[in-house]
C-alpha positions as CSV (number, residue, x, y, z in Angstrom):
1,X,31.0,117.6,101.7
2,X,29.5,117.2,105.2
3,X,30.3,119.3,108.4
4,X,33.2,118.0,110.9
5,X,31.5,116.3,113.7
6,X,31.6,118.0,117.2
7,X,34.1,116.5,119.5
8,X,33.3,116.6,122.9
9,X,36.6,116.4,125.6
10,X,36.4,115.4,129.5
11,X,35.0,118.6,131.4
12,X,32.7,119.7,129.0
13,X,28.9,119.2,130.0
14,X,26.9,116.2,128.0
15,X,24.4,117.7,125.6
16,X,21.1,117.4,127.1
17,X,18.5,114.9,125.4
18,X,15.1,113.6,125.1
19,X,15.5,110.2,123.3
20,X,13.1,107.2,122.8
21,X,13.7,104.0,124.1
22,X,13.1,100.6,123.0
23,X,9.6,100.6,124.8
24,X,8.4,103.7,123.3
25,X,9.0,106.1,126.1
26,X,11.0,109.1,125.8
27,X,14.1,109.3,128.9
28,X,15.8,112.5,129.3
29,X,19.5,112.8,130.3
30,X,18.6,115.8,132.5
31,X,15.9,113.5,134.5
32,X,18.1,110.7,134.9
33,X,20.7,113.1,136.2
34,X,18.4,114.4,138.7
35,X,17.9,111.4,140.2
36,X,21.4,111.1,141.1
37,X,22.1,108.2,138.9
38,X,25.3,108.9,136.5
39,X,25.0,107.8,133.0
40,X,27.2,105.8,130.9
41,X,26.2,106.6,127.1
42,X,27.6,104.1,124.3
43,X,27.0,104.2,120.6
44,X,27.5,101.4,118.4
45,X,27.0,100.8,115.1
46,X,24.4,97.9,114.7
47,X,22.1,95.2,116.9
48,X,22.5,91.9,116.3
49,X,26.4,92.4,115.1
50,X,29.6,90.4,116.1
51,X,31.2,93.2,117.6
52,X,28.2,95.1,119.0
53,X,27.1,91.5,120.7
54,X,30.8,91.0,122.4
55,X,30.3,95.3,123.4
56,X,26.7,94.5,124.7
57,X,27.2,91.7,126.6
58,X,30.5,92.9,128.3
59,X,28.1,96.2,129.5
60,X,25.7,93.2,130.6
61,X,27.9,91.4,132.4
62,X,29.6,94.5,133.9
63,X,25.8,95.6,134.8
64,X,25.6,95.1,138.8
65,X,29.0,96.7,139.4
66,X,28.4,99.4,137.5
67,X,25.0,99.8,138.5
68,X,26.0,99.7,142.1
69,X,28.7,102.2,141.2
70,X,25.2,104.7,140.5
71,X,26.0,104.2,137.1
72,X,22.4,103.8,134.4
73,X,24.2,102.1,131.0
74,X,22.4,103.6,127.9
75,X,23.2,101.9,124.4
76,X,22.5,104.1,121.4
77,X,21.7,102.9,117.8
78,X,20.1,103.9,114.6
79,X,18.2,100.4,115.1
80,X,14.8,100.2,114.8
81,X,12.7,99.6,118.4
82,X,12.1,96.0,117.1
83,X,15.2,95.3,116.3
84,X,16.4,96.4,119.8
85,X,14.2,94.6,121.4
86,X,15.2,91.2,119.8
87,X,18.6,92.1,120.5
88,X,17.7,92.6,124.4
89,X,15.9,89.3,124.5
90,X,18.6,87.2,123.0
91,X,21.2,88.2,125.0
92,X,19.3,89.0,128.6
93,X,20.7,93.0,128.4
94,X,19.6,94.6,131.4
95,X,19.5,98.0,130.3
96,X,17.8,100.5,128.1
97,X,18.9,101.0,124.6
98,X,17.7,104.3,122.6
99,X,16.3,104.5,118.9
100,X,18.1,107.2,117.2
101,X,16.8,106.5,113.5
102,X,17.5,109.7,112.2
103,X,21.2,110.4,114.1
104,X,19.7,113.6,116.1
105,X,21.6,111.8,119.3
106,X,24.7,110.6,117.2
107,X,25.0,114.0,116.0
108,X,25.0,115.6,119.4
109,X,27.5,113.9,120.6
110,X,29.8,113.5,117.5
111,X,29.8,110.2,116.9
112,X,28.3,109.9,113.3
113,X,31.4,110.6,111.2
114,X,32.8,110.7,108.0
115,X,34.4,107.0,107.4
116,X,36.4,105.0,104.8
117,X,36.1,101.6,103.8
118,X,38.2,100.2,100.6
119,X,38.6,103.6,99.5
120,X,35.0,104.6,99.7
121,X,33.8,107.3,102.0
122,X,30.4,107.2,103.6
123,X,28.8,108.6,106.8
124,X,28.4,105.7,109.6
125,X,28.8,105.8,113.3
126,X,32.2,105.8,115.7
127,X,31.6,103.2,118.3
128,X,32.0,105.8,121.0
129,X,31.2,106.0,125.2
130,X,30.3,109.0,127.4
131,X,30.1,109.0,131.1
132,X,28.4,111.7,132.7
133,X,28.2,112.5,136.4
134,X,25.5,113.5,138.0
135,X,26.4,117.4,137.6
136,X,26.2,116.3,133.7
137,X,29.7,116.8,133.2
138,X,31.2,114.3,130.8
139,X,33.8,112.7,132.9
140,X,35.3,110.5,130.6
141,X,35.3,110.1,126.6
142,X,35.9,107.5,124.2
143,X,35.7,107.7,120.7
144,X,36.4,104.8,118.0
145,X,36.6,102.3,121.0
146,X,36.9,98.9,119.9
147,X,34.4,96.2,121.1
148,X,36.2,94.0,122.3
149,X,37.9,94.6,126.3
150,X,36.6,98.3,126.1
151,X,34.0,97.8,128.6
152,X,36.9,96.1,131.3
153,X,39.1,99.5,130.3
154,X,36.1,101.7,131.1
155,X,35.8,99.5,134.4
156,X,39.3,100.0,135.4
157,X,39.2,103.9,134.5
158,X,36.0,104.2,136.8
159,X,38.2,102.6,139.7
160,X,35.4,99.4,139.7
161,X,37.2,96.3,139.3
């Protein structure tokens, strides 16, 4: 029987990390913060998926507004650094996406959960979002989004569009 997973609400501040990113170097949350550069934080379950391709590309093509907004758009999977970085290359992402191999991040932010699928359960990931002002307060949170228009509802929420 595994633990619940931590649920984080609006108002709460983001858990602080040091993560790896596709290139090999480590990012921190509290250094982007610093910079004054919000964050928004996704999770999704795999590169290279339908749904995670349609989630990607919407962040990619939502990338200059919400860049311009002083947002930095982080993606988050247990992916390995190749892997990420063929899925950047296909489909011209303009941001950073973190390796998270053994869930350390997912766990932090409660986004690997207990699932069901035809009647088996197993442990897998909730695609989820965080935004985090620069204060590192999470100002909005999203879990079990689905791909598909989530990015356009997070762009409305922000006051962007």
């Amino acid at each position: 029987m595994s633990t619940p997973a931590v649920t984080l609400e609006v108002g709460q501040k983001a858990p602080d990390f040091e993560a790896e990113i596709t290139d090999g170097t480590k990012i921190k949350l509290s250094d982007i913060l610093s910079s004054n550069e919000k964050v928004i934080l996704y999770f999704y379950p795999k590169d290279s998926t339908p749904g995670c391709t349609v989630q990607a590309c919407d962040f990619r093509d939502n990338f200059s507004k919400l860049q311009d907004a002083g947002y930095k758009v982080i993606g988050v999977s247990k992916d390995s650094s190749s892997s990420h970085q063929k899925f950047i290359d296909k489909n011209e992402l303009p941001f950073d996406l973190i390796v998270d191999s053994d869930t350390t991040l997912h766990q932090m932010y409660g986004v690997w959960r207990e699932k069901m699928n035809y009647g088996k359960t197993y442990m897998g990931v909730s695609r989820s979002t965080f935004v985090i002002d620069i204060n590192g307060d999470l100002i909005s949170v999203a879990y079990n989004v689905r791909a598909g228009g989530h990015v356009d509802r997070l762009v409305k929420e922000l006051g962007l569009e």
